[in-house]
Steps between C-alpha positions, in 0.01 A plus 500: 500500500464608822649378838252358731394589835285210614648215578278223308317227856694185449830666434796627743773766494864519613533429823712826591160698447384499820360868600225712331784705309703240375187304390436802277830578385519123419159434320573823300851598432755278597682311223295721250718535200613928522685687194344834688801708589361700748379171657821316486650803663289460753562188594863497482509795772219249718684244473833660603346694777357101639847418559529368880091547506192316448368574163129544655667805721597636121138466358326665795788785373463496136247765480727704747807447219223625230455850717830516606708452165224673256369190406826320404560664169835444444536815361382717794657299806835561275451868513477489913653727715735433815208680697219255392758235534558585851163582601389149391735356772170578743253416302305220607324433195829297405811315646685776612837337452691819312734232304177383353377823478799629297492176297182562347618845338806307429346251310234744290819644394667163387107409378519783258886465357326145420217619343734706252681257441231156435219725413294430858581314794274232435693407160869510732353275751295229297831428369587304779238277434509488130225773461214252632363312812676169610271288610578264827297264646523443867336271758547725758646836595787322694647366137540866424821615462606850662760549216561372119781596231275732346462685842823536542548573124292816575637586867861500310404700217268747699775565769771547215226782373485693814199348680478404842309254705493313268665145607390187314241383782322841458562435125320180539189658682457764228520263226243289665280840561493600164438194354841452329439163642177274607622368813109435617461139711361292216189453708431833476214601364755828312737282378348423183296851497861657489603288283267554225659898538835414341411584190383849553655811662308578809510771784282554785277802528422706808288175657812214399265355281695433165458665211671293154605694205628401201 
């Protein structure tokens, strides 16, 4: 099954999907059940580095992060020098912010005592949700909440584990990115395309569309 990209005539999306990027991002990846570590590494380091930001100023970065942090393998930011570290801080290609910065090699480190420890990331952080999608169904993105007990759940645990920007409204947003929940607008026409995802294990490829595997 495979994520659309065309939204069907008679049927609308969320209503925070307003530009040309976010449209894509929405119609293709958002909410898209992940279990791809490299992928959920990725977004935990997007999401932190939104923090105070728009999240459309983080997609117009995301290939930048991709150059800049050799293609967020956890394995190979972990490994980064204080040189590369520093010359990041003026590169424009990403929020040059060195506490984010520094958090992302942070993290990858944290990302991979995980992995030793549950097997993958993915199997660490589906636990917060009970290993598959909840699915909500709300009239509007205003009825979304910013923050839920699982969120904070993980922003507890994650912080106890060494990670950082990780609070549980940035907790939220990731778990909403990655499809640990379905927090589509029930009149959108991805709610119940997303929905019909929860029983498979999915990542995006290189264009966001999804890609299930058992």
């Amino acid at each position: 099954m495979a994520a659309s990209r065309k939204r069907p005539l008679d049927a609308s999306r969320c209503r925070w999907a307003v530009s040309p990027l976010a449209v894509a991002y929405h119609d293709t990846e958002w909410g898209v059940p992940s279990r791809d570590d490299r992928h959920l590494f990725e977004m935990l380091v997007l999401e932190g580095a939104q923090a105070g930001l728009s999240w459309e100023t983080i997609l117009r970065k995301r290939d930048g992060y991709r150059g800049a942090f050799f293609g967020l393998d956890p394995a190979r930011v972990a490994r980064m020098t204080k040189a590369r570290r520093l010359g990041l801080s003026s590169d424009e290609r990403i929020v040059r912010n060195r506490a984010k910065i520094e958090s992302a090699v942070v993290n990858a480190r944290a990302a991979l005592d995980v992995q030793r420890e549950f097997g993958s990331l993915a199997a660490y952080l589906w636990n917060f949700t009970g290993g598959r999608p909840r699915q909500n169904r709300w009239r509007s993105s205003r009825d979304v909440p910013a923050v839920t007990d699982a969120s904070v759940a993980m922003s507890r645990d994650l912080r106890r584990r060494g990670f950082r920007f990780v609070g549980p409204t940035i907790c939220y947003a990731f778990m909403q990115a990655v499809g640990m929940v379905n927090d589509h607008e029930i009149g959108c026409f991805r709610h119940r395309e997303v929905a019909r995802l929860r029983a498979f294990s999915c990542r995006p490829d290189a264009t966001g569309e999804a890609s299930p595997r058992r």
